[in-house]
C-alpha positions as CSV (number, residue, x, y, z in Angstrom):
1,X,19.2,8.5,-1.3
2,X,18.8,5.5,-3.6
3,X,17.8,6.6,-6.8
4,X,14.3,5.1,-8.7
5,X,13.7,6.2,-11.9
6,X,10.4,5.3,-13.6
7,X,9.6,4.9,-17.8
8,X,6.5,5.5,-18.8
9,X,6.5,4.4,-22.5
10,X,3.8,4.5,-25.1
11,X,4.4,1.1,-26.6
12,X,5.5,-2.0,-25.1
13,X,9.3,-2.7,-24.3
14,X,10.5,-5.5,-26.3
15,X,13.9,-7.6,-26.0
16,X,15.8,-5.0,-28.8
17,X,14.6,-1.6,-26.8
18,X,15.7,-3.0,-23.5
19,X,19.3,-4.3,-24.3
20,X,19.4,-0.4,-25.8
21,X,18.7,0.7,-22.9
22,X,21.2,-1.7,-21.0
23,X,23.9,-0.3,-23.3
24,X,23.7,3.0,-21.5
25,X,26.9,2.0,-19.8
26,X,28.7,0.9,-22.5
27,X,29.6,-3.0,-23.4
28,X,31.3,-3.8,-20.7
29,X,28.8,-3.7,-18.1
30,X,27.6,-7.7,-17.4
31,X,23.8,-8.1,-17.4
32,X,22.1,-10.8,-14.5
33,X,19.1,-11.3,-13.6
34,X,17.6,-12.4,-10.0
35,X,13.7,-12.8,-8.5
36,X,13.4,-15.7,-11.2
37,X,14.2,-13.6,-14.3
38,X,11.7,-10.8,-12.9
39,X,14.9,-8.3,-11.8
40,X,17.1,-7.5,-15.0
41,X,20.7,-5.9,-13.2
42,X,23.2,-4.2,-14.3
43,X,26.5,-5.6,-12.9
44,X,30.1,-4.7,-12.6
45,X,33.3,-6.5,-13.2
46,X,32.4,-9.1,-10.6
47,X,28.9,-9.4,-11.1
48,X,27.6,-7.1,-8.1
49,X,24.4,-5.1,-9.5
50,X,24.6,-1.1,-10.6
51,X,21.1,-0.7,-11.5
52,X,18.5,-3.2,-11.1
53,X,15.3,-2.8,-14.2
54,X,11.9,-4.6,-13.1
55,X,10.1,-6.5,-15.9
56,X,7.5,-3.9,-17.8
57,X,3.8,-3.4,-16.2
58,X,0.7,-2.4,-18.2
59,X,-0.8,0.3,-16.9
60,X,-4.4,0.5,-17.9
61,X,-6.0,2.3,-14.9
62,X,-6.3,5.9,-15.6
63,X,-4.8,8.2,-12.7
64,X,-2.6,5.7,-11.6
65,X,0.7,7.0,-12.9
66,X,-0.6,10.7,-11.4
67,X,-1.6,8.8,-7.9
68,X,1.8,7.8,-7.5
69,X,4.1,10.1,-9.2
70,X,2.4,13.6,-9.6
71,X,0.7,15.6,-11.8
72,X,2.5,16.0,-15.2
73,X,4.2,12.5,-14.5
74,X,1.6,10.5,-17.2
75,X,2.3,11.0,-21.3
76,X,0.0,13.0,-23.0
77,X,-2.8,10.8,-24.2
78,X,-5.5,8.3,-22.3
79,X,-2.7,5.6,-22.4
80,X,-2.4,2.6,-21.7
81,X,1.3,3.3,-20.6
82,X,4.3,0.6,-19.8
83,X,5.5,1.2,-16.7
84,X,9.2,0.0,-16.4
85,X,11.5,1.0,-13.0
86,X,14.8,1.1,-12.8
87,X,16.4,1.6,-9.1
88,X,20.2,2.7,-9.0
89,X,22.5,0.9,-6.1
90,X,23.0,2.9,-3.2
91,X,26.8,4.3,-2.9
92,X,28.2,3.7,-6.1
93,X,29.2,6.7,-8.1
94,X,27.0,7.5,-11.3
95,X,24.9,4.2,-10.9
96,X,21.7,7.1,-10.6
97,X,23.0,8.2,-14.1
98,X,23.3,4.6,-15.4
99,X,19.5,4.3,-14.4
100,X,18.3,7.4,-15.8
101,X,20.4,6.7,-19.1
102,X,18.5,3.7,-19.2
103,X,14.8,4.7,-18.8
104,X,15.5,8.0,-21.1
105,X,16.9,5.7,-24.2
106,X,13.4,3.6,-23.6
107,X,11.1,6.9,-24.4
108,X,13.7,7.7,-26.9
109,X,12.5,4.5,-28.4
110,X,9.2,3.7,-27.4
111,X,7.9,7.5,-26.8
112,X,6.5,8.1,-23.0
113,X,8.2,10.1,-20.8
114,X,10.8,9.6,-17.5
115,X,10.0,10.6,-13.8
116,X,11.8,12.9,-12.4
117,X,12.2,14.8,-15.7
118,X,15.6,15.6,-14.5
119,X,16.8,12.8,-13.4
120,X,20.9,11.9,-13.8
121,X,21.4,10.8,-16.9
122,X,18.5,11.9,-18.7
123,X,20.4,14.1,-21.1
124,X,22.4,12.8,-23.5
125,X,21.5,9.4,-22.8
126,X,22.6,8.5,-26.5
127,X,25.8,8.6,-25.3
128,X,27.3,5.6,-22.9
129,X,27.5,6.7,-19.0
130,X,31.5,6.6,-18.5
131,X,31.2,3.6,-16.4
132,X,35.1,3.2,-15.7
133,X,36.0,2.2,-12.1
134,X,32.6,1.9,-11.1
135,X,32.6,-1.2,-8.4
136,X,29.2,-1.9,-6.7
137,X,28.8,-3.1,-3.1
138,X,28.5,-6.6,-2.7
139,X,24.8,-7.3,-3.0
140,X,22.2,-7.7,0.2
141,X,22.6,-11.2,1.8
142,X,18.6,-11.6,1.1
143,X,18.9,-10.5,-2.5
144,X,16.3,-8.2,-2.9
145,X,17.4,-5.1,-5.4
146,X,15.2,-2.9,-2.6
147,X,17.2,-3.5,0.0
148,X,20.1,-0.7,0.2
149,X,21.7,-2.8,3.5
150,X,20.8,-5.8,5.3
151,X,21.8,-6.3,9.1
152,X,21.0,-9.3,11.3
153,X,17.8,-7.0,12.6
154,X,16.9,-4.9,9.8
155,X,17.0,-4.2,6.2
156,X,17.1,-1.0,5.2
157,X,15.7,0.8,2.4
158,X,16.4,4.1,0.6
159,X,13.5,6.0,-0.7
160,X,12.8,9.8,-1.9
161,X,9.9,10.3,-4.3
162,X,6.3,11.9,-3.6
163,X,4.9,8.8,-2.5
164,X,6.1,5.7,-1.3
165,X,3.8,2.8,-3.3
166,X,4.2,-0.9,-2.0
167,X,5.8,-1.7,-5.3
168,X,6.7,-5.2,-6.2
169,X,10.4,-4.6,-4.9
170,X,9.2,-3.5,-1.3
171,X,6.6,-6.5,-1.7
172,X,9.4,-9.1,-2.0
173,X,11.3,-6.7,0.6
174,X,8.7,-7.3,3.0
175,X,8.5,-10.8,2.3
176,X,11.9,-11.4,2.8
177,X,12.5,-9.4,6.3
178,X,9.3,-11.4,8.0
179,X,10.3,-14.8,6.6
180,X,13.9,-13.8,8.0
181,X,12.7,-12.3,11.4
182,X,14.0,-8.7,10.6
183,X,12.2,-5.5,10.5
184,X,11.7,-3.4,7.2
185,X,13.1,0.2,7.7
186,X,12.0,2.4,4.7
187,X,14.1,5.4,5.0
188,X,12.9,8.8,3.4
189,X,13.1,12.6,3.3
190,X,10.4,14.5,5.8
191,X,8.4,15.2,2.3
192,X,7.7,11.7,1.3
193,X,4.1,10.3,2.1
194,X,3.5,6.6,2.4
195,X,0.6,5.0,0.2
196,X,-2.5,3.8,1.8
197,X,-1.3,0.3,1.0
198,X,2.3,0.7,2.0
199,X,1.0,2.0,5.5
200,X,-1.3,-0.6,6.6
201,X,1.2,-3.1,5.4
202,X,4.0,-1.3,7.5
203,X,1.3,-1.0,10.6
204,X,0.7,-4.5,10.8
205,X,4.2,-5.7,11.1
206,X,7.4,-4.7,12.8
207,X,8.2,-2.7,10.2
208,X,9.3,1.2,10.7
209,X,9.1,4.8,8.4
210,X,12.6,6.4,9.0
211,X,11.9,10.1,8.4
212,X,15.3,12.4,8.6
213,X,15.1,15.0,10.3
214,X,17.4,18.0,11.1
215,X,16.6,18.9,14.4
216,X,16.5,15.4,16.3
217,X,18.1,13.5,13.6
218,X,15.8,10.5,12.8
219,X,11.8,9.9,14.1
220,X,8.8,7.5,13.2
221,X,6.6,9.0,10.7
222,X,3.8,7.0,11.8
223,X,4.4,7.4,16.0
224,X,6.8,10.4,15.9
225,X,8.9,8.6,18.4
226,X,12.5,9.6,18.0
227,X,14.9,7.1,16.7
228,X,18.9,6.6,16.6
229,X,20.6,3.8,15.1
230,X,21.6,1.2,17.6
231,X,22.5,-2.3,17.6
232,X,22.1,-2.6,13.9
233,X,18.9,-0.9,13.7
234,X,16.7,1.7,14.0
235,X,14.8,1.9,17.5
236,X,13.5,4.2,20.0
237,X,15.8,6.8,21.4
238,X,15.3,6.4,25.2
239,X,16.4,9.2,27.3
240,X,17.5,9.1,31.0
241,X,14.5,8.6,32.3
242,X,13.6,5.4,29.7
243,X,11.2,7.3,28.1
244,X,11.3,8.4,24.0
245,X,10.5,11.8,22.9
246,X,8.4,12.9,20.3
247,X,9.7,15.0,17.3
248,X,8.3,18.5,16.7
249,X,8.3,18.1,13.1
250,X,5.3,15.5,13.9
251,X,3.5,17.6,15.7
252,X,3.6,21.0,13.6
253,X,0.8,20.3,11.1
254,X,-2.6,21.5,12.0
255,X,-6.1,20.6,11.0
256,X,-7.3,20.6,7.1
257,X,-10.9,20.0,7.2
258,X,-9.8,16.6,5.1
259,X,-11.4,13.3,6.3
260,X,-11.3,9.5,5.7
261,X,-14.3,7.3,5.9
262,X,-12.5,3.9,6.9
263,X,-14.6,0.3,6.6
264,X,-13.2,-2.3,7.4
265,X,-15.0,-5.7,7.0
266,X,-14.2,-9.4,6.6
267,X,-16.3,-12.3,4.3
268,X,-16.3,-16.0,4.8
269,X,-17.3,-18.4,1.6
270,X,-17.8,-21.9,1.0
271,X,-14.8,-23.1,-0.9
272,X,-17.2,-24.1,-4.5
273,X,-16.2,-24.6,-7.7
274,X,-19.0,-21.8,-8.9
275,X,-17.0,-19.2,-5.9
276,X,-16.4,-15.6,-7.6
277,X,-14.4,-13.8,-5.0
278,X,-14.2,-9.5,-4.9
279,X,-18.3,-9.5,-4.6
280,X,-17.9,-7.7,-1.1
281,X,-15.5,-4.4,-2.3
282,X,-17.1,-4.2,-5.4
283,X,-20.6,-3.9,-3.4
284,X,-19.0,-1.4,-1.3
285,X,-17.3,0.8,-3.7
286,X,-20.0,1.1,-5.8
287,X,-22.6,1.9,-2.8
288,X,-19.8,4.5,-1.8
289,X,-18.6,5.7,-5.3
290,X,-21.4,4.9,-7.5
291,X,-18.9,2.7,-9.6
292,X,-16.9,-0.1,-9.0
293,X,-13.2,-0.4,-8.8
294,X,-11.7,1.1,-11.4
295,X,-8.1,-1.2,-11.1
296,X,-6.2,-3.5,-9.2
297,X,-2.8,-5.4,-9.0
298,X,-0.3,-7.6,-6.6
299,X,1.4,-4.2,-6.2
300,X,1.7,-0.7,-6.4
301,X,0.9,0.7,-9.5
302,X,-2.4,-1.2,-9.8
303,X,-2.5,-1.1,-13.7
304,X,-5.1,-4.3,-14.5
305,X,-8.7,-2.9,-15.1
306,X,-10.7,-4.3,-12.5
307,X,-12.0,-7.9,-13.0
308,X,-13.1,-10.1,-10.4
309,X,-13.0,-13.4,-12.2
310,X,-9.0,-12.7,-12.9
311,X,-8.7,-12.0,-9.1
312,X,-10.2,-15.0,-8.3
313,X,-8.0,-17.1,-11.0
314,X,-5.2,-15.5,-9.4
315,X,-6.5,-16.4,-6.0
316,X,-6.6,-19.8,-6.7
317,X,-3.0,-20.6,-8.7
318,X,-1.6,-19.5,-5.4
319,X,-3.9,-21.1,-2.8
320,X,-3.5,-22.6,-0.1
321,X,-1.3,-19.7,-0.1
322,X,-2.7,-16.3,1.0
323,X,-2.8,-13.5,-1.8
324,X,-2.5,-10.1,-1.1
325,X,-3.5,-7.3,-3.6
326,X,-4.5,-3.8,-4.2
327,X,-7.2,-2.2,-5.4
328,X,-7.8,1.9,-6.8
329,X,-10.9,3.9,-7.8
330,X,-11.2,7.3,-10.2
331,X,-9.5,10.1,-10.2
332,X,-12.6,12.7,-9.5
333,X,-13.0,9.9,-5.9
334,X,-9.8,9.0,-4.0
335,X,-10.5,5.5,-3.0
336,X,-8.0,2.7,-2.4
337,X,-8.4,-0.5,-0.8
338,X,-6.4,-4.1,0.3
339,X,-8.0,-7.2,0.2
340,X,-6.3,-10.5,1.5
341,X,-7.9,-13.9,0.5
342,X,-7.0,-16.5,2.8
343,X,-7.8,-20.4,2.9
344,X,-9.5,-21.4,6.3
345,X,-10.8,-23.6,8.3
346,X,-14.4,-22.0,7.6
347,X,-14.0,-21.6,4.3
348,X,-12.5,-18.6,1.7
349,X,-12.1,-15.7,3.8
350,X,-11.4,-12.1,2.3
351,X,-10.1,-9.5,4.7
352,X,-11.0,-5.7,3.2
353,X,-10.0,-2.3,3.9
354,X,-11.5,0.1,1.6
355,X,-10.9,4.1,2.8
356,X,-12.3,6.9,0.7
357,X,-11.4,10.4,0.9
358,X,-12.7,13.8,1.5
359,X,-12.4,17.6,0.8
360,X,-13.6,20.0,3.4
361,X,-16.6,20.6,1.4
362,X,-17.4,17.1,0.6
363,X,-19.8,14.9,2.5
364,X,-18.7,10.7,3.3
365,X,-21.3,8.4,2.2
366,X,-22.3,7.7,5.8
367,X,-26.2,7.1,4.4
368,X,-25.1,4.1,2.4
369,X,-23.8,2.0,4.9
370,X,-27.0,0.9,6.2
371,X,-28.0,-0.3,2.9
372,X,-24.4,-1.8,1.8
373,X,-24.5,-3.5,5.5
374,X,-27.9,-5.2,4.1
375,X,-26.4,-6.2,0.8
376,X,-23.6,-7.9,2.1
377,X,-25.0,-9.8,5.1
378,X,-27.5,-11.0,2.5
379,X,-25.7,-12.0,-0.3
380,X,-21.5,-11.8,0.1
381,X,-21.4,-14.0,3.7
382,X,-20.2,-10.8,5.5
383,X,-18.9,-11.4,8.8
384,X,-18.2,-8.7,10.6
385,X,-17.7,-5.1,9.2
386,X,-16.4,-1.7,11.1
387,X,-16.7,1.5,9.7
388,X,-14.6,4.8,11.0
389,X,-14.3,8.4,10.2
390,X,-10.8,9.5,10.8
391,X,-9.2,13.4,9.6
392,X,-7.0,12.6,7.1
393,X,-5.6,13.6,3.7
394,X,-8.1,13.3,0.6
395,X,-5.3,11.3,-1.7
396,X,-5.3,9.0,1.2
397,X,-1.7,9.6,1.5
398,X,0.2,9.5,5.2
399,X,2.3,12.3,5.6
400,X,5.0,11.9,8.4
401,X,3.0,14.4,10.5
402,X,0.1,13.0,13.7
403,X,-3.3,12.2,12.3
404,X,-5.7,11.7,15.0
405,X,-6.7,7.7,15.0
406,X,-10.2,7.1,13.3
407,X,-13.4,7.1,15.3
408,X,-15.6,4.4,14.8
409,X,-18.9,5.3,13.8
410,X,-20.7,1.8,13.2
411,X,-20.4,-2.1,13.8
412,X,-22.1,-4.5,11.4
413,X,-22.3,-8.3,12.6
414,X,-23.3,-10.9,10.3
415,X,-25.6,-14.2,10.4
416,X,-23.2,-16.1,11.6
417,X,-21.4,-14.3,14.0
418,X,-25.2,-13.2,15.6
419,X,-26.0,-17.3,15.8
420,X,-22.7,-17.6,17.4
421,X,-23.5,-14.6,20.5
422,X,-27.0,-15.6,20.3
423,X,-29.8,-13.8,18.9
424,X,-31.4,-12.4,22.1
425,X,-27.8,-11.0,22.6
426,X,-27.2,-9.5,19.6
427,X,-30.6,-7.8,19.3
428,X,-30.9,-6.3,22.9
429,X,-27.9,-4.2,23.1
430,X,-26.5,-1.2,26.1
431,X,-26.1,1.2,23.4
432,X,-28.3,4.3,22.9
433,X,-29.7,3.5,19.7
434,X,-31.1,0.1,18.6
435,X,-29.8,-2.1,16.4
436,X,-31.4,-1.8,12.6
437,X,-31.7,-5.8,11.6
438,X,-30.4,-6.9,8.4
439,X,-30.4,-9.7,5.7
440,X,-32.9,-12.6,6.0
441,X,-35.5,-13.3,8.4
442,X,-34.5,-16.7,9.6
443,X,-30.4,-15.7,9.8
444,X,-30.6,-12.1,10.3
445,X,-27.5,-9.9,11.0
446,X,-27.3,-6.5,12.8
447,X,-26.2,-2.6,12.2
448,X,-24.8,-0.9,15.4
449,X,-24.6,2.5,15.0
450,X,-22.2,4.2,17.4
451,X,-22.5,7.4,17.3
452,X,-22.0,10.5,14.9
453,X,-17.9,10.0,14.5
454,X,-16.7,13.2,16.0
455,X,-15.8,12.2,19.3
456,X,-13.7,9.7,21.6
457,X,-17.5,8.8,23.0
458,X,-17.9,7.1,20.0
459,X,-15.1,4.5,21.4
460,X,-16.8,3.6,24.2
461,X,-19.9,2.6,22.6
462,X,-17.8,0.3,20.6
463,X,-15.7,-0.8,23.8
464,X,-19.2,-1.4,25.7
465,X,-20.9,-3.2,22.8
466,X,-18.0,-5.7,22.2
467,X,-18.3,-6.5,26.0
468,X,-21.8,-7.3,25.6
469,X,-21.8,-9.4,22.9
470,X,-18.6,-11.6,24.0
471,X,-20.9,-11.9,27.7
472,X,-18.3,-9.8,29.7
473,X,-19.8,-8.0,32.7
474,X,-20.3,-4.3,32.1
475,X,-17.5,-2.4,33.4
């Protein structure tokens, strides 16, 4: 596996402490750059890239670097910390050493500490990695320091750490595979777990989670459909009678009494000079939490404290353009969101996903939603908004085992959507339980609840109530 190693350093990297850290393989070793000066690398004779460093992040957020990394992985202190990757090329002989050498000379320097603690290279990094007759492989044709090869279908990357986080590199990864019509295949160990972030982004495009296995070789971790590489990728391993079996490593985990309250909602703005965007998940996280977001970022680690005027400022340097980012709660409440602001035709749309999780003896914040449904038809231009109970993992992390898929549990339309099915439509509903109105009396919206969660019933409500309000016949 491709190895990542992570500095965590007390004070921040400056020009002198990071050619120190370049030196680790001596003063032969060329230095580049790529990702316009964002990617520091770590070249051979010919200019083909060792190690590749990303440019320093601030982390401010408490609990990020533990999030991510695991417990012990932060320096002692309440931070902030600089958070400065290095990511060794796949293949080449002691490149993992080159890496490590490099982030342990930075805490040498700038205190902190490196994850793994024993990574190669890490001892006796004040001494230069014998770097003679080290050749790299000739770089990826989309030049992307993530990508460990690159077919005409896929591009396949190399992972093994607790947690797979949509870092900037898989960010620009992903980027670069949909622009190119490719799929992103993250390759990983059976005890990785993918973020929250890196999963939905994986879910919603032809992306894939290699897991290795040893019994049946390679399987989804997010379908546990067995895969073999074929035709320059990885796909579906069809047996004789053209269907694809499911691994039993995906099947083996039982129960936990862990859940996930899922809410899912979108918000359309007119495009004003006065707009403030990040109103709608900071309404929710706090009716949820009792506290707003506690960070957020482009990528994974979300080190910026939370501030919704610089997400808007952001927001709008890259509009038209969409922008995608992430946000994180507390430690003491797993809570971890993505929110995409997109240019319209209506106006400034934000698409949301905020999921919180649960211990067995912890109760979701299923009473609030009512009340949050009010607040944002009223005052954040809410559109629509479903919310879903599902069992999952309380650090909201995916493990490559089958979670059953959430159950919805309630519908929320907004004004607008309700003038556009009509009101005697959206008021006089199938379901069991009447609609609770919502927002102002002249543009009201409506909360459809849909059951208690716990079972598939709660499906068919939903199914039935979207055929009513679209004017389909009853089935």
């Amino acid at each position: 596996m491709t190895q990542d190693v992570v500095a965590l350093t007390q004070r921040m990297p400056d020009s002198l402490s990071v050619l120190a850290g370049l030196l680790a393989g001596g003063p032969d070793l060329r230095v580049g750059t790529t990702g316009e000066g964002a990617v520091v690398q770590l070249c051979d004779d010919e200019g083909r890239p060792l190690v590749s460093v990303e440019v320093p992040l601030l982390i401010q957020v408490p609990g990020e670097a533990v999030r991510l990394l695991g417990a012990g992985a932060a320096p002692e202190g309440d931070g902030p910390w600089w958070w400065v990757e290095a990511r060794a090329a796949a293949g080449v002989p002691r490149a993992d050493e080159l890496a490590g050498a490099f982030a342990a000379r930075l805490t040498m320097l700038l205190g902190g500490r490196v994850w793994p603690a024993d990574a190669p290279g890490t001892t006796g990094a004040a001494r230069p990695v014998d770097v003679s007759g080290i050749t790299a492989v000739p770089s990826p044709a989309a030049a992307q320091p993530a990508v460990d090869m690159l077919t005409d279908k896929a591009a396949v990357v190399l992972q093994d750490r607790p947690v797979i986080p949509m870092t900037s590199w898989l960010t620009e990864a992903l980027r670069a595979t949909v622009e190119s019509e490719r799929s992103l295949q993250i390759v990983t160990p059976p005890h990785c777990t993918l973020s929250l972030p890196t999963r939905l982004l994986l879910q919603s495009t032809s992306s894939r989670w290699v897991v290795q296995d040893e019994r049946c070789g390679y399987y989804d971790g997010l379908t546990g459909a067995v895969l073999r590489w074929q035709d320059d990728t990885f796909a579906p391993d069809r047996g004789e009678d053209g269907q694809t079996p499911v691994a039993e490593a995906f099947t083996e985990a039982g129960p936990t009494g862990e859940r996930q309250l899922v809410v899912s909602l979108r918000t359309v703005h007119r495009p004003t000079a006065d707009l403030v965007l990040g109103g709608a998940l900071e309404a929710a996280w706090e009716a949820l939490t009792g506290a707003p977001p506690a960070g957020w970022g482009t990528s994974e680690p979300a080190g910026l404290t939370w501030s919704r005027r610089r997400l808007t400022d952001l927001a709008y340097e890259r509009a038209p353009r969409p922008t995608w980012l992430v946000a994180v709660g507390s430690p003491d409440r797993p809570a971890v969101a993505t929110l995409q602001v997109s240019r319209t035709p209506d106006g400034v749309e934000e698409d949301i996903t905020l999921v919180l999780g649960y211990g067995p003896d912890e109760a979701p914040a299923l009473d609030a939603l009512p009340g949050l449904a009010d607040e944002l038809v009223t005052r954040h231009g809410l559109r629509t908004m479903l919310c879903q109970l599902a069992e999952g993992r309380r650090d909201l992390n995916a493990p490559p085992r089958f979670e059953r898929p959430p159950l919805p549990y309630a519908f929320v339309l907004g004004s607008a959507e309700v003038t556009e099915v009509g009101l005697d439509t959206a008021s006089r509903t199938p379901l069991k339980e009447a609609p609770v109105r919502l927002g102002p009396g002249g543009r009201p919206g409506y909360y459809y609840p849909l059951g208690d969660g716990e079972t598939a019933e709660s499906w068919g409500a939903l199914e039935q109530l979207m055929r009513h309000l679209r004017g389909a016949p009853p089935v």
